[in-house]
C-alpha positions as CSV (number, residue, x, y, z in Angstrom):
1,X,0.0,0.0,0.0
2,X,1.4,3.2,-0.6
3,X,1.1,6.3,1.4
4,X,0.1,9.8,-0.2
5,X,3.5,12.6,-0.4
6,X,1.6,15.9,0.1
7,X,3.5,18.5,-2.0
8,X,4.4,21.8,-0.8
9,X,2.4,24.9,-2.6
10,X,4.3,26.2,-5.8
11,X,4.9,29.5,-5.2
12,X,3.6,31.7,-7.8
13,X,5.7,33.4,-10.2
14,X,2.6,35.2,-11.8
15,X,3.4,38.4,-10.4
16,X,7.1,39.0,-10.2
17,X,7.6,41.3,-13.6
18,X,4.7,43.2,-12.6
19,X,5.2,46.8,-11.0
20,X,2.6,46.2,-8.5
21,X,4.0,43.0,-6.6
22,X,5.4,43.7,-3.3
23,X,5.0,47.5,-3.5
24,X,1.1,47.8,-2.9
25,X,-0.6,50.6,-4.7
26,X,1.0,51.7,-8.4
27,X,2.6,55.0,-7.2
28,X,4.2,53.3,-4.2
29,X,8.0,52.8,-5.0
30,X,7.8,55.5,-7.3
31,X,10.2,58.7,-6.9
32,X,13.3,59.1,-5.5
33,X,12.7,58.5,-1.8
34,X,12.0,55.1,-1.9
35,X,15.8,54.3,-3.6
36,X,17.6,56.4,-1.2
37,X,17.3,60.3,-2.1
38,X,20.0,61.7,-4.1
39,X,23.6,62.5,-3.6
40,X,24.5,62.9,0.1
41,X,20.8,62.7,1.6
42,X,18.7,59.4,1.6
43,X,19.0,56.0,4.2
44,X,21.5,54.2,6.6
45,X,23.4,52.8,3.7
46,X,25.1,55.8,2.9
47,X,26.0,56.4,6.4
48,X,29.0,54.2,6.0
49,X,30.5,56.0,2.8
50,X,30.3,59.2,5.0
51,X,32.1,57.5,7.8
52,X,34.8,56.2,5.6
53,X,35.3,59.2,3.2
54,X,34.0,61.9,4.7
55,X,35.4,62.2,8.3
56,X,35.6,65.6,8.6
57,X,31.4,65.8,8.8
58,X,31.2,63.7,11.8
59,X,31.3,65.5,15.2
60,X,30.4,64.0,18.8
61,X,27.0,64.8,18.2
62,X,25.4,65.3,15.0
63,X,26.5,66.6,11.6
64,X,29.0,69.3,10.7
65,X,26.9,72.0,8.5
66,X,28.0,71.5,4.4
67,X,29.0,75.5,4.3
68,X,30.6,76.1,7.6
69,X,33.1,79.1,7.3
70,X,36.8,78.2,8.1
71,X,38.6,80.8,9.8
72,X,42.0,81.2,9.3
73,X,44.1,82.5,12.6
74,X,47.1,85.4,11.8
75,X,49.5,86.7,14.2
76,X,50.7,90.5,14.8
77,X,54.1,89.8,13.2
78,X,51.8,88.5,9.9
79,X,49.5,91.9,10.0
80,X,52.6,93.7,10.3
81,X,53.9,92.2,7.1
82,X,50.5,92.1,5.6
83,X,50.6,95.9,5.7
84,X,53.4,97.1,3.6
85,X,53.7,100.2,5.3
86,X,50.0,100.9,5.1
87,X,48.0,102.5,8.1
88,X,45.0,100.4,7.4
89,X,44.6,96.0,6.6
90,X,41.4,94.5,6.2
91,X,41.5,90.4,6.9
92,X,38.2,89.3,6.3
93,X,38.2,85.3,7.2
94,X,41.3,85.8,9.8
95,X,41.2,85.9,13.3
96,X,44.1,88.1,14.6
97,X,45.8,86.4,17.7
98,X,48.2,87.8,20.3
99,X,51.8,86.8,19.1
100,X,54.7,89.1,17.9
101,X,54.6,92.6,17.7
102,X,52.9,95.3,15.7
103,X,55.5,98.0,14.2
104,X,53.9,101.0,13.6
105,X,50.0,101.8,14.6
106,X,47.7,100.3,12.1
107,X,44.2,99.8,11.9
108,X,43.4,96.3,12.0
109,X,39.7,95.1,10.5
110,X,39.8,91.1,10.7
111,X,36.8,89.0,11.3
112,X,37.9,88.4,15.1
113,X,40.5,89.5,17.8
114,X,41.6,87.6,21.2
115,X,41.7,89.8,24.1
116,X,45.8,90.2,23.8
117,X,45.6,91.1,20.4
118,X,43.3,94.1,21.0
119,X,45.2,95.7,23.9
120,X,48.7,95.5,21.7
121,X,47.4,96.9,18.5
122,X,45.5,99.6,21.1
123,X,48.7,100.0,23.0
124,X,50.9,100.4,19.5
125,X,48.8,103.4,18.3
126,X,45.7,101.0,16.3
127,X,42.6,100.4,16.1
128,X,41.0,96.8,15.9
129,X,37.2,97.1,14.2
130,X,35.7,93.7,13.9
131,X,34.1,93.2,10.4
């Protein structure tokens, strides 16, 4: 006598070129969202491309903004030779920090000052106007 071998259920391959299948309604899966946004933006998986190639963006917390302004730190001595003889520099982008000496009084506009800096180009005959 022999006993019956019940089959497992064929799975059906009816569907799978279709747009629908998997995706519910026609308009799901659709734009530009749904594979991961564009560029930098989108999912997890392009968390790790960041973390390899892109160190600089990662702080202790959160992101570092795509446009931050770098400012670049100058001494006294490099106003002194950035001014030729001139009574006036402007440094926009430079923060003018404490070290060396100003020859001559000139009028110093930079985008900032430490607290030393300002009393020797004050004390040297300057002004220090913040831009």
């Amino acid at each position: 006598m022999t006993t019956m071998v019940l089959r497992q259920k064929k799975h059906s391959r009816k569907f799978l070129g279709a747009r629908r299948w998997g995706a519910g309604n026609i308009k799901n899966r659709r734009g530009s969202g749904s594979r991961g946004g564009v560029g930098r933006a989108g999912k997890k998986h392009k968390f790790t491309r960041i973390v390899k190639y892109e160190k600089d963006r990662l702080r202790k917390k959160g992101f570092a903004p795509w446009m931050k302004v770098k400012i670049g730190v100058m001494n006294l001595d490099d106003v002194s030779k950035a001014a030729h003889g001139r009574s006036e520099v402007e440094l926009g982008g430079y923060k003018i920090l404490g070290g060396g000496l100003l020859t001559g009084s000139i009028n110093v506009k930079a985008s900032g000052f430490s607290k030393k800096a300002m009393e020797k180009i004050k004390q040297a005959g300057g002004q220090a106007t913040k831009l």
